[in-house]
C-alpha positions, 0 to 999 in steps of 0.5 A, spaced: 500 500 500 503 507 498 503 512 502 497 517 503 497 524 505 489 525 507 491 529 514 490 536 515 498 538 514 498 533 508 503 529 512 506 522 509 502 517 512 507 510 511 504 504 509 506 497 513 511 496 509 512 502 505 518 506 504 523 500 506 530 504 507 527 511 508 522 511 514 528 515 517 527 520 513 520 521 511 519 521 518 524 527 519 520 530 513 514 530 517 517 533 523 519 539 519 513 539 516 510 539 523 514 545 525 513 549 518 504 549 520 507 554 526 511 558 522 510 565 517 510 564 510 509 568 504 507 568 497 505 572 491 500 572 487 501 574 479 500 581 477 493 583 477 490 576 478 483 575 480 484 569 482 489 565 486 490 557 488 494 556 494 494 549 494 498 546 501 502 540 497 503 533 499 509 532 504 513 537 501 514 544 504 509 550 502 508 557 504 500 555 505 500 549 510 504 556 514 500 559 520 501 566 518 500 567 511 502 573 508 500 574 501 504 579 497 503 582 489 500 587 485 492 588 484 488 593 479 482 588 482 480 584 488 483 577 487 479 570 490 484 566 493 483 558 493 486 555 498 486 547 497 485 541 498 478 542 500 478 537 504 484 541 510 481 543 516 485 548 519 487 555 522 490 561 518 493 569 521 492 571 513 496 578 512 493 581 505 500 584 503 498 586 496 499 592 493 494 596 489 489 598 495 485 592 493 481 586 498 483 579 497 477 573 498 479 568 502 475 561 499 476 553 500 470 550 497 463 554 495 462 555 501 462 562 505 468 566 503 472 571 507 473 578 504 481 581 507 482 589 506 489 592 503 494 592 509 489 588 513 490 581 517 485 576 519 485 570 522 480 564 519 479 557 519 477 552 514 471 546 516 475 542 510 468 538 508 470 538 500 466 541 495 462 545 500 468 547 504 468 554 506 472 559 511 471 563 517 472 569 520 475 566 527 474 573 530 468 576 528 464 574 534 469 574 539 468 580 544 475 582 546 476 589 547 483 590 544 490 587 544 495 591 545 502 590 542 508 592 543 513 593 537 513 588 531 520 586 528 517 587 521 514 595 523 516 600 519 519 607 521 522 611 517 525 616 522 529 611 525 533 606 522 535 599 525 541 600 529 536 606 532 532 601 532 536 596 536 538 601 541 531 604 543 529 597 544 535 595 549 533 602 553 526 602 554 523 594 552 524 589 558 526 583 554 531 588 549 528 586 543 522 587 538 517 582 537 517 576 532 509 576 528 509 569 530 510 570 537 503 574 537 500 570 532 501 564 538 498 568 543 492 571 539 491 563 537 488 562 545 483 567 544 480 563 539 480 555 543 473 553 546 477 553 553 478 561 552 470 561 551 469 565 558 475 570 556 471 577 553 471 584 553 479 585 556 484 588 553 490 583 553 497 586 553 502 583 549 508 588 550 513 584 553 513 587 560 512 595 558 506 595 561 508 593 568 515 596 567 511 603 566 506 603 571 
């Protein structure tokens, strides 16, 4: 029996007695692959495309199966993102990273879509039930008052430039450094688990201590 790649990370699922001398490394590609669902991935899409596929390869690396997906390109219109297999159910921080003042539409099957302005983020997730498959705007009935964060490594300023930079966070910021978008994709991420149901209306500070350190 081959293998199969029917997971939501699109994983090699070894048969009995499937890739005899290489388990070894099929498992380790796994692993990495594992790693790759919590990390920031990029991808462009073709100059002023309307539509756009993203389909998460069978257990290869690949920007999509990223949990932070950041979309980058040129738009003269709104472009509709496919995202595949429509079979996947998973959780994504999209950034609409385009230029051109245009929204991207996020899609898996012909199911609900979600609509991500020109510079925006939003955090979706997909019920992978195939042709039917939609998205949903993980955050669009959650009451939460604010988040408040602290400098992002990937924040633009420029009145200042990197060694500036490097020194104001060694000054005024308790851990002595800018903070990582993964760092505050994985905290958002609690606020939308079911045992995080209880947890509204508040202002969640992800600053790295400047709260306290000012209080």
């Amino acid at each position: 029996m081959a293998s199969t790649y029917v997971n939501d990370l699109r994983l090699n699922e070894m048969a009995t007695g499937d890739q005899s001398g290489s388990w070894g490394t099929v498992t380790n590609t796994n692993l990495e692959l594992i790693a790759e669902a919590f990390s920031y991935g990029t991808e462009a899409i073709t100059t002023n495309a309307d539509t756009h596929t993203t389909t998460i390869a069978d257990g290869a690396t690949d920007p999509g199966r990223s949990m932070f997906l950041k979309y980058t390109g040129t738009l003269d219109s709104a472009c509709t993102i496919t995202i595949g297999p429509n079979t996947v159910s998973k959780l994504w921080f999209i950034e609409n990273a385009t230029s051109g003042s245009q929204n991207i539409i996020i899609k898996q099957g012909s199911g609900a879509t979600v609509t991500i302005a020109s510079g925006k983020t939003k955090v979706i997730y997909s019920d992978g039930v195939g042709s039917g498959a939609k998205m949903v705007d993980a955050f669009a009935a959650l009451d939460v008052g604010s988040m408040s964060t602290g400098s992002l490594s990937t924040t633009g300023d420029i009145t200042f430039g990197d060694d500036d930079k490097a020194i104001f966070a060694k000054r005024r910021i308790p851990v002595r450094r800018y903070a990582d978008p993964e760092e505050v994709a994985h905290g958002t991420l609690s606020l939308v688990l079911p045992a995080s149901s209880y947890m509204n209306g508040i202002a969640l500070p992800m600053d790295a201590g400047l709260t306290i350190k000012n209080a």
